[in-house]
VOPAGU-2260 file (C-alpha; in pm, 1 decimal, decimal comma):
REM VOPAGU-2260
SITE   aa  ch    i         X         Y         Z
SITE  UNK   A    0     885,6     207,2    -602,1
SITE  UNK   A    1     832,5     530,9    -359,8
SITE  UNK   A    2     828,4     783,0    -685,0
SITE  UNK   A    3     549,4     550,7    -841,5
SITE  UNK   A    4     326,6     532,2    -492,1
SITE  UNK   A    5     383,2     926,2    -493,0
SITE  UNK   A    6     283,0     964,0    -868,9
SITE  UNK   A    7     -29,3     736,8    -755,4
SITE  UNK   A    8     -79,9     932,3    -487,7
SITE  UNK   A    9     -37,8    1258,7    -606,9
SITE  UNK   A   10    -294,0    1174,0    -975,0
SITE  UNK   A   11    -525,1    1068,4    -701,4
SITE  UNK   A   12    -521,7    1396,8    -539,2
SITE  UNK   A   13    -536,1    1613,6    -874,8
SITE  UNK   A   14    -815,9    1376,4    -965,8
SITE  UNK   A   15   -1091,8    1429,4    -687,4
SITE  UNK   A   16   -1001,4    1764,1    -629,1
SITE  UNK   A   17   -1062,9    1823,0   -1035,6
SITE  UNK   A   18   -1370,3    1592,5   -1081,9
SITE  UNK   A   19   -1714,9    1786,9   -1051,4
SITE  UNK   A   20   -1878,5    1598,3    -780,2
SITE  UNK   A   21   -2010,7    1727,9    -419,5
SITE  UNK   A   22   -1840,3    1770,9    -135,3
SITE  UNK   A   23   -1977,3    1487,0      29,3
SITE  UNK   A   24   -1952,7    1276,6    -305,5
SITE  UNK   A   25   -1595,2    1340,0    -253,9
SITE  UNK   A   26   -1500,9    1312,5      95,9
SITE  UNK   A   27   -1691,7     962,6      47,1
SITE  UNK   A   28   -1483,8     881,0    -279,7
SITE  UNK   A   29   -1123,7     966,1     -48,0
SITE  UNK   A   30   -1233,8     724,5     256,0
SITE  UNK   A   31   -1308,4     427,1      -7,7
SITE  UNK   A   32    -956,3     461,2    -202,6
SITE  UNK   A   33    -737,7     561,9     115,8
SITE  UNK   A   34    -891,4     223,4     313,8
SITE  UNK   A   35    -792,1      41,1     -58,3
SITE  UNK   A   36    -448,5     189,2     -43,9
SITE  UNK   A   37    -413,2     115,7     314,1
SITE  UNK   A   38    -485,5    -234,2     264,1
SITE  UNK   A   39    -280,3    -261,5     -29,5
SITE  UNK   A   40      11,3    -108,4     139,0
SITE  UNK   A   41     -20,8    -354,9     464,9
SITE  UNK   A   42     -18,2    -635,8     218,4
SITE  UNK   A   43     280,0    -518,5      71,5
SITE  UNK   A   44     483,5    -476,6     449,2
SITE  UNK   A   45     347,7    -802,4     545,0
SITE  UNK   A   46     499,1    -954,0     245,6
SITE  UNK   A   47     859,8    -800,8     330,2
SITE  UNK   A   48     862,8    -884,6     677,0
SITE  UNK   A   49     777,2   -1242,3     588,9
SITE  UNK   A   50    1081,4   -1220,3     346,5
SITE  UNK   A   51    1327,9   -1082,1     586,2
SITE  UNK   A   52    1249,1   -1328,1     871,5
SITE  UNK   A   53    1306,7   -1641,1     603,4
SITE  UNK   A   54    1659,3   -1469,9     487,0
SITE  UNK   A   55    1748,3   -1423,5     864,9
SITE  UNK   A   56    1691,9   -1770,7     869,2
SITE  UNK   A   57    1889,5   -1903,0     590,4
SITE  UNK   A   58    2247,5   -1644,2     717,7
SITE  UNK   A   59    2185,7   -1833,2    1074,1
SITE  UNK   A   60    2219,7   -2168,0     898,4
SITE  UNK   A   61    1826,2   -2276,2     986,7
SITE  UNK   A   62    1610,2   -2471,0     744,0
SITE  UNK   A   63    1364,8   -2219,3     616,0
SITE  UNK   A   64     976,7   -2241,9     771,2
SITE  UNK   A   65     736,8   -2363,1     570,5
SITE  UNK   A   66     390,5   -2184,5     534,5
């Protein structure tokens, strides 16, 4: 999973730095995708925490919570 976020991030990279677009055009273009990754990435540790707490649940013998 971390070798395909760093391949993403890394084609990302190559990508703006190789497209032909201004400086502003770019710095613009970085903002949008790094807010989209950030988001994407907070959904993803939200996800896991919400799984650990229900399996913490289940080795102390409780009922598991219902969303």
């Amino acid at each position: 999973m971390s070798g395909l976020l760093l391949g993403g991030v890394l084609g990302l990279g190559a990508g703006l730095l190789l497209a032909p677009s201004t400086g502003k055009q770019t710095r613009k273009k970085i903002g949008k995708k790094s807010k989209k990754l950030a988001r994407k990435l907070a959904g993803y540790i939200g996800a896991e925490q919400e799984f650990e707490k229900v399996s913490a649940k289940r080795k102390d013998g409780k009922a598991p919570v219902e969303a």
